[in-house]
Each structure stands twice: as C-alpha cells, then as structure tokens.
PDB file of N, CA, C and O in Angstrom:
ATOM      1  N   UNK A   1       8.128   2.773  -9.088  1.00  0.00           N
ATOM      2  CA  UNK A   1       6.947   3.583  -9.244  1.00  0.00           C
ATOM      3  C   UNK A   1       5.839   2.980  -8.406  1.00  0.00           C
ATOM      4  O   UNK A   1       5.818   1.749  -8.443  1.00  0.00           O
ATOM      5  N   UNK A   2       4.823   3.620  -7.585  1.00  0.00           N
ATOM      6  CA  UNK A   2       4.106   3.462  -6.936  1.00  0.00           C
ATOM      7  C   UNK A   2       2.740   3.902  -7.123  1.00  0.00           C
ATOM      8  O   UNK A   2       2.640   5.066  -7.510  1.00  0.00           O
ATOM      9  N   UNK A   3       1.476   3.153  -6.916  1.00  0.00           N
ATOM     10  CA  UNK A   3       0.382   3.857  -7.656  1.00  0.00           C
ATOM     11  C   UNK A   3      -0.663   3.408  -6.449  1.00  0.00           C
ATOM     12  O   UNK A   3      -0.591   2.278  -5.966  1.00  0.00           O
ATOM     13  N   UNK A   4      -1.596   4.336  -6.020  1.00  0.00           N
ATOM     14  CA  UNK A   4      -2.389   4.171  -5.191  1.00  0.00           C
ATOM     15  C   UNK A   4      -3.925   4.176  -5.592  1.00  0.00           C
ATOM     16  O   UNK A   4      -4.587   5.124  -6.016  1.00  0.00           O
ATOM     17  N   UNK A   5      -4.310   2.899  -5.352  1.00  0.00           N
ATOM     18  CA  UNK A   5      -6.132   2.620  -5.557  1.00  0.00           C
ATOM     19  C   UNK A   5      -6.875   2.735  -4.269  1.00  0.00           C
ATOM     20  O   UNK A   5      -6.718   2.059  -3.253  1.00  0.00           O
ATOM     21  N   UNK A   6      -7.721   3.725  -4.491  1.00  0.00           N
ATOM     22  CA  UNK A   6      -9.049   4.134  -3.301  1.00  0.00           C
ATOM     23  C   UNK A   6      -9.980   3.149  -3.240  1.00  0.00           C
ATOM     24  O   UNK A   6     -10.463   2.655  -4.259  1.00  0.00           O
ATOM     25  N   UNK A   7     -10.264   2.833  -2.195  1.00  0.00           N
ATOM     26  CA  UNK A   7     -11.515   1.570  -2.077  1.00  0.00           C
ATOM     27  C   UNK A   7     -12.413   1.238  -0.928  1.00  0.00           C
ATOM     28  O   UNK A   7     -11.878   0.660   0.018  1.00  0.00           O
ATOM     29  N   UNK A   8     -12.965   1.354  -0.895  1.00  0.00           N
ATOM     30  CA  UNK A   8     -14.250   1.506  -0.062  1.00  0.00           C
ATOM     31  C   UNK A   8     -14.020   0.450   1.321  1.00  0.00           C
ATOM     32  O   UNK A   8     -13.360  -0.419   0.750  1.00  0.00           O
ATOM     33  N   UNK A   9     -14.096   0.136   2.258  1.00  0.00           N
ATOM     34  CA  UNK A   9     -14.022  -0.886   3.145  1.00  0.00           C
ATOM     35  C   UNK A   9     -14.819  -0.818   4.575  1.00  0.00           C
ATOM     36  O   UNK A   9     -14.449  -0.912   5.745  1.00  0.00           O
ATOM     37  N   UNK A  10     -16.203  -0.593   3.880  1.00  0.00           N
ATOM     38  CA  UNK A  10     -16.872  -0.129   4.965  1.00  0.00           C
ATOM     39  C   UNK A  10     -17.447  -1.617   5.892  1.00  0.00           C
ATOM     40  O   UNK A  10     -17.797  -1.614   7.072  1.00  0.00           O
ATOM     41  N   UNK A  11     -17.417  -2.619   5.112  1.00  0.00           N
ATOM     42  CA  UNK A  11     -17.955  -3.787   5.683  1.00  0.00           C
ATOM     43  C   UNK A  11     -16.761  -4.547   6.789  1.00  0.00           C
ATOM     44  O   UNK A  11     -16.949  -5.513   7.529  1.00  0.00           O
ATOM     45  N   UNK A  12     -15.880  -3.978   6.653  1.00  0.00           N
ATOM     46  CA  UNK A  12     -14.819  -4.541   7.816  1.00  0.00           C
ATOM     47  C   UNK A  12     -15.279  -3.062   9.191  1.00  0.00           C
ATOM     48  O   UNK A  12     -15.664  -1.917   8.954  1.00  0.00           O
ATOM     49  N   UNK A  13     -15.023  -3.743  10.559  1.00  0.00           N
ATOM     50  CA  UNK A  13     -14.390  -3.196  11.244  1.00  0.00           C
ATOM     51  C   UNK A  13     -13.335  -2.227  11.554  1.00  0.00           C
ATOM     52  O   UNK A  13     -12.272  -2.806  11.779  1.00  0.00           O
ATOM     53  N   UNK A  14     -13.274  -1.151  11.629  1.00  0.00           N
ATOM     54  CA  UNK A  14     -12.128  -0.122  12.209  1.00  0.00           C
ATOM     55  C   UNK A  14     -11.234   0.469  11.179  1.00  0.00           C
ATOM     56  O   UNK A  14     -10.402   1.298  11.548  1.00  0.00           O
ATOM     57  N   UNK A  15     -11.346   0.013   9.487  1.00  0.00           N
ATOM     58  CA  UNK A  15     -10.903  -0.078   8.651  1.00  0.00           C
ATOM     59  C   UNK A  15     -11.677   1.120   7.132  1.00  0.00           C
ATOM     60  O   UNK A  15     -11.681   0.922   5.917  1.00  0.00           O
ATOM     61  N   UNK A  16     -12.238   2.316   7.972  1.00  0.00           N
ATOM     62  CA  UNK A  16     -13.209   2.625   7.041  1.00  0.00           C
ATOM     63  C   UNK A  16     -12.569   3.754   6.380  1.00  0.00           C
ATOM     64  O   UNK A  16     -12.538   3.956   5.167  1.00  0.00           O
ATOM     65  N   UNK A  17     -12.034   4.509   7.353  1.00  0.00           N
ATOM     66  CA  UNK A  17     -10.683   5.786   6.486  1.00  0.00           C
ATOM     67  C   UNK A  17      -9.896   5.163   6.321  1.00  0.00           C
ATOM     68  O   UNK A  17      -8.985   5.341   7.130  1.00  0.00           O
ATOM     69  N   UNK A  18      -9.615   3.937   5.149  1.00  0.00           N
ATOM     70  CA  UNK A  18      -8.589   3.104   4.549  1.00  0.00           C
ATOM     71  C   UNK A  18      -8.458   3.236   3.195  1.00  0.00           C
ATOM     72  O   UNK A  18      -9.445   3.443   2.489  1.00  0.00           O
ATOM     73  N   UNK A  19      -7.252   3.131   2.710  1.00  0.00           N
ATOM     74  CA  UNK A  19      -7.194   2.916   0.965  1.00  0.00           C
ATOM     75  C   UNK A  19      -5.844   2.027   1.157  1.00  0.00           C
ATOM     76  O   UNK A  19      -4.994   2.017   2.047  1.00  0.00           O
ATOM     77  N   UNK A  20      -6.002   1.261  -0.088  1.00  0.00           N
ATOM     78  CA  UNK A  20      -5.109  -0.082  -0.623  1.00  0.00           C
ATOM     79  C   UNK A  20      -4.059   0.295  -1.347  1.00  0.00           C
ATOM     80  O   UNK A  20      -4.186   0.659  -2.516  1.00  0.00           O
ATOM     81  N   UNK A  21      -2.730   0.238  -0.628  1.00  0.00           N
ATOM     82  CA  UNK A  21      -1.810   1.231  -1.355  1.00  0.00           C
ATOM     83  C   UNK A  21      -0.880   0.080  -2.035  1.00  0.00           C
ATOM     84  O   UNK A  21      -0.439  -0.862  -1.377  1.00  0.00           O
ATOM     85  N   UNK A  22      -0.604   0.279  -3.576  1.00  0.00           N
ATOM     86  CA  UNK A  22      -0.160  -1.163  -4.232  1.00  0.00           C
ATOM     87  C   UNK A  22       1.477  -0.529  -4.882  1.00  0.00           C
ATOM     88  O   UNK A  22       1.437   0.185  -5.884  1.00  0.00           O
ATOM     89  N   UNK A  23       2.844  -0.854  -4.233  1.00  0.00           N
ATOM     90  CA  UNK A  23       3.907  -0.234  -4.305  1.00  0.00           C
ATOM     91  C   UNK A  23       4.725  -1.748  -4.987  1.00  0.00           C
ATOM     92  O   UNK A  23       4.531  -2.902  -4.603  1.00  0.00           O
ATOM     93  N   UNK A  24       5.621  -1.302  -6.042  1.00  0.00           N
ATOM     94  CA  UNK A  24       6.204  -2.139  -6.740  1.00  0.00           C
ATOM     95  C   UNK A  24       7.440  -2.464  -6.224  1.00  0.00           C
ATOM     96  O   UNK A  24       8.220  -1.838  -6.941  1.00  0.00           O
ATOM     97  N   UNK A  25       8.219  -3.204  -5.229  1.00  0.00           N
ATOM     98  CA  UNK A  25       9.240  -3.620  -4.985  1.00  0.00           C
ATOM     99  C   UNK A  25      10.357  -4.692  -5.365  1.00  0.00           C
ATOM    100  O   UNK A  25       9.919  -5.755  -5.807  1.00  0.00           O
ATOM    101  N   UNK A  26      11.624  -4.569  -5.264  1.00  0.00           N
ATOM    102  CA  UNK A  26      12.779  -5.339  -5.899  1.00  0.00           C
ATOM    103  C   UNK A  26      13.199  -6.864  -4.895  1.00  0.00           C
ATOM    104  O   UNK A  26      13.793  -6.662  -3.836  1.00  0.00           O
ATOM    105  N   UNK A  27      12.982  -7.801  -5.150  1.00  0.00           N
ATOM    106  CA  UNK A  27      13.355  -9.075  -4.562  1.00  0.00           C
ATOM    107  C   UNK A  27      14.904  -8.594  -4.311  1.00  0.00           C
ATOM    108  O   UNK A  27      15.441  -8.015  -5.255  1.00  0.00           O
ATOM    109  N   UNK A  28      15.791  -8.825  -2.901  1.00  0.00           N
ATOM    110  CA  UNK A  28      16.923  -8.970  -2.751  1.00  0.00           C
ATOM    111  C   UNK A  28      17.669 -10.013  -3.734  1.00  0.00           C
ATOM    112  O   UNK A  28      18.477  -9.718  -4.614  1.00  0.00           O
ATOM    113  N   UNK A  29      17.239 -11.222  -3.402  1.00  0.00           N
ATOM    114  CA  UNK A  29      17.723 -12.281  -4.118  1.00  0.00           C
ATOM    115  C   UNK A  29      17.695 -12.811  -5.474  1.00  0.00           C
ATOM    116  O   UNK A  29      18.484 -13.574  -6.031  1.00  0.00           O
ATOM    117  N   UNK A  30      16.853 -12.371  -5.806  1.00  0.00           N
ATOM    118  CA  UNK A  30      16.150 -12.576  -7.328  1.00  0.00           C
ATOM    119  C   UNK A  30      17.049 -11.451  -8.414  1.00  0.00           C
ATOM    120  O   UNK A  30      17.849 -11.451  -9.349  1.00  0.00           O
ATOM    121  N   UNK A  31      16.140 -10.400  -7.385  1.00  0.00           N
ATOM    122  CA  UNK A  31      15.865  -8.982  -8.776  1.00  0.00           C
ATOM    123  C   UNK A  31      14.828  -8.814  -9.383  1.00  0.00           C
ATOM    124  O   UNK A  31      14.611  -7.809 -10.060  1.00  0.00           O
ATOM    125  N   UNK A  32      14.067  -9.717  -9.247  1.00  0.00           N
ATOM    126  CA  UNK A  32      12.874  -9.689  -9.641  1.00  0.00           C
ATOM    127  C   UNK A  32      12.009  -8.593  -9.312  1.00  0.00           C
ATOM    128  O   UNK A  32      12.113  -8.135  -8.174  1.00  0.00           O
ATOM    129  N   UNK A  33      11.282  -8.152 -10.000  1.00  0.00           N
ATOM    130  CA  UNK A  33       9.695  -6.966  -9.647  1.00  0.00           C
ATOM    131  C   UNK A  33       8.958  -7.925  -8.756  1.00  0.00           C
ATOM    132  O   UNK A  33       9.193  -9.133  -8.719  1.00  0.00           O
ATOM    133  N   UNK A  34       7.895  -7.200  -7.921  1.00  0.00           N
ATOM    134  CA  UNK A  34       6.717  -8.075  -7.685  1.00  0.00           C
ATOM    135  C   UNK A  34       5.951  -6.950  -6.578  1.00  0.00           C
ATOM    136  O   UNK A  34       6.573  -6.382  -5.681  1.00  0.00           O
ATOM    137  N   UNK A  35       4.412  -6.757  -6.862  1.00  0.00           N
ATOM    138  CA  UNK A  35       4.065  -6.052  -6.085  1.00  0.00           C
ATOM    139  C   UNK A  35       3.590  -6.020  -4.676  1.00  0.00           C
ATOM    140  O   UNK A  35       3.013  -7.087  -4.465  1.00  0.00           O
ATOM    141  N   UNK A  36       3.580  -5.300  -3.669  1.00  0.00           N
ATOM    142  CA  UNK A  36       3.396  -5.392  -2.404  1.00  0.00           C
ATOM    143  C   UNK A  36       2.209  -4.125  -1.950  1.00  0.00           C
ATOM    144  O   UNK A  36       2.358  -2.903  -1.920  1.00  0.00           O
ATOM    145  N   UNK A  37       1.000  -4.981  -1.623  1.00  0.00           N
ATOM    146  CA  UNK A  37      -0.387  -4.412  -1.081  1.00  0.00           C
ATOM    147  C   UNK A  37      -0.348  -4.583  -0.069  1.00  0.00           C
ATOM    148  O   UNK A  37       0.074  -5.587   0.505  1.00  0.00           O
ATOM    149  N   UNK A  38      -1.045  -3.063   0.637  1.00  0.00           N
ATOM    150  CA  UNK A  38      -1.580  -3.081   2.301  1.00  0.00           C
ATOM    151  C   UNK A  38      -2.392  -2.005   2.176  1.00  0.00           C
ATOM    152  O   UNK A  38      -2.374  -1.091   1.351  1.00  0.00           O
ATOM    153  N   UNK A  39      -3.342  -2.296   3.395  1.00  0.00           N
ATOM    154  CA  UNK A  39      -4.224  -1.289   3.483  1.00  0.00           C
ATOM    155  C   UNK A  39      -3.807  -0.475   4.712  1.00  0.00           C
ATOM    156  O   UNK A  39      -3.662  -0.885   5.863  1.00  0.00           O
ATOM    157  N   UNK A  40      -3.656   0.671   4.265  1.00  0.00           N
ATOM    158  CA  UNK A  40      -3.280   1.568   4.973  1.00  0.00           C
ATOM    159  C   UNK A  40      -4.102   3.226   5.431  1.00  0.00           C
ATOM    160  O   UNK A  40      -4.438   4.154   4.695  1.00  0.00           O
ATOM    161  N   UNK A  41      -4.202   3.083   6.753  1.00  0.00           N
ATOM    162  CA  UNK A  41      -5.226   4.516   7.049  1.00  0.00           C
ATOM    163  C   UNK A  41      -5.034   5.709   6.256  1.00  0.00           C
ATOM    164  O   UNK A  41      -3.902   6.117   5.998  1.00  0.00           O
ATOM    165  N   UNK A  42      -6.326   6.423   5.764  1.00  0.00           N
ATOM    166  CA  UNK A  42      -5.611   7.775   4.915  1.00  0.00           C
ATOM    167  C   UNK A  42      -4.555   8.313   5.555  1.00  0.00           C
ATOM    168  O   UNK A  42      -3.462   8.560   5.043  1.00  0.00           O
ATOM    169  N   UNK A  43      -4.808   8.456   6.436  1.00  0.00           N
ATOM    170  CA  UNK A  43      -3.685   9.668   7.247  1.00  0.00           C
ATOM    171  C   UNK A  43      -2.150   8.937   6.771  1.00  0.00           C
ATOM    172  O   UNK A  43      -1.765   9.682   5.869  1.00  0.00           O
ATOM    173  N   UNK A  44      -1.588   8.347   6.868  1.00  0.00           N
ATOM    174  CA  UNK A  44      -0.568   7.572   6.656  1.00  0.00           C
ATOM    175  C   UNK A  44       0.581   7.747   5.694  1.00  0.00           C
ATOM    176  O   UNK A  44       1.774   8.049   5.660  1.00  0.00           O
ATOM    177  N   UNK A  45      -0.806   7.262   4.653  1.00  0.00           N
ATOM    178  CA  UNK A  45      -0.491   7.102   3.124  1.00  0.00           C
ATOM    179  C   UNK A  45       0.877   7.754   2.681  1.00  0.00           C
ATOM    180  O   UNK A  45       1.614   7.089   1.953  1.00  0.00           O
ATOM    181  N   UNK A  46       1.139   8.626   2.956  1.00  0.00           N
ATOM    182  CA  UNK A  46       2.405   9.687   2.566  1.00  0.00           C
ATOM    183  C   UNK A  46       3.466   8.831   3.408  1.00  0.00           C
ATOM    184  O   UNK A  46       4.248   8.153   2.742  1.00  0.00           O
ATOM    185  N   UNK A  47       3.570   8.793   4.774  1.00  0.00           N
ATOM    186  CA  UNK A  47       4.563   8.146   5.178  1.00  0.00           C
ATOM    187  C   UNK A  47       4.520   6.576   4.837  1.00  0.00           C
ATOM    188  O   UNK A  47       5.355   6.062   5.582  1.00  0.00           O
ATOM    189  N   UNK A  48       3.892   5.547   4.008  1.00  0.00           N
ATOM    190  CA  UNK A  48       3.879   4.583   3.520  1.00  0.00           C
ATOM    191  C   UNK A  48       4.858   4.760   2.362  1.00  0.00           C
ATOM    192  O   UNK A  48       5.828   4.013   2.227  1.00  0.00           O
ATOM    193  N   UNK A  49       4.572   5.800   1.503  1.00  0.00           N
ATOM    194  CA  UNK A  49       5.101   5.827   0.291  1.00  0.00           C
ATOM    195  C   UNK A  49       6.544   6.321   0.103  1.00  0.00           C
ATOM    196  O   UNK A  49       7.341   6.012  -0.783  1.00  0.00           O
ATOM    197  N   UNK A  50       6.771   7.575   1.656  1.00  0.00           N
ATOM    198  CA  UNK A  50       7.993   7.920   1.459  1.00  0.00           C
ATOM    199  C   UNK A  50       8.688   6.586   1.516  1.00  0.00           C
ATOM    200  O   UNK A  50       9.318   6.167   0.544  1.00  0.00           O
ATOM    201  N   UNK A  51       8.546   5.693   3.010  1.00  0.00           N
ATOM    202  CA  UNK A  51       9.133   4.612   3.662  1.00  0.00           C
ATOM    203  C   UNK A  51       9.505   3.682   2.561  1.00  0.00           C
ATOM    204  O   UNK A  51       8.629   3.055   1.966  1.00  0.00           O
ATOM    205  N   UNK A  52      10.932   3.551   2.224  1.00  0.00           N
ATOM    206  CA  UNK A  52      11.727   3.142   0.759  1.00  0.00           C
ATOM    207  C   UNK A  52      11.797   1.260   1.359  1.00  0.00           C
ATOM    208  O   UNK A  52      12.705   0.530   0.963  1.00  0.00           O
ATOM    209  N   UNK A  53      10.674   0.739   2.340  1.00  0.00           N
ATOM    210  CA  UNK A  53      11.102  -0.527   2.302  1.00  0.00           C
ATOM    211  C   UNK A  53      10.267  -1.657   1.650  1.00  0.00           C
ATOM    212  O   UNK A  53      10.695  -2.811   1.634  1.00  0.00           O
TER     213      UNK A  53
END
C-alpha cells in the first residue's frame, strides 16, 4: 500500500511542483517492510506509483 503526502518545497531550487511520495516496500533478503521516500515532480507521481520497484 502506498500513500502520498503533499508538501510545500518552495525554499529549494527547481523543486516547487514537487510532492513527497512515501511507498512501502519488501527487503529481498530480509522480508522485512520498510518505507521508501522521494520527491517526485507532480507530473510523475502516477508513473512513480505504477513503477512496482
């Protein structure tokens, strides 16, 4: 399951149509949960979330 937080990032550089997309992924080795953040341009966002890696 994947859940996306909107967030402002106007004080960086080049980064201002951005949101912080926070996707829950499976350790190969483990099995373990653990989550994986990036900030990613709006436009994107959809192909971030399809992208199963």
């Amino acid at each position: 399951m994947a859940k996306k937080a909107v967030a402002s990032f106007s004080g960086e550089k080049g980064v201002k149509n951005s949101v912080k997309c926070i996707r829950l992924v499976r350790s190969p080795r483990t099995g373990a949960y653990a989550f994986k953040e990036e900030i990613v341009p709006t436009n994107q966002v959809q192909e971030y979330f399809a992208d199963k890696k």
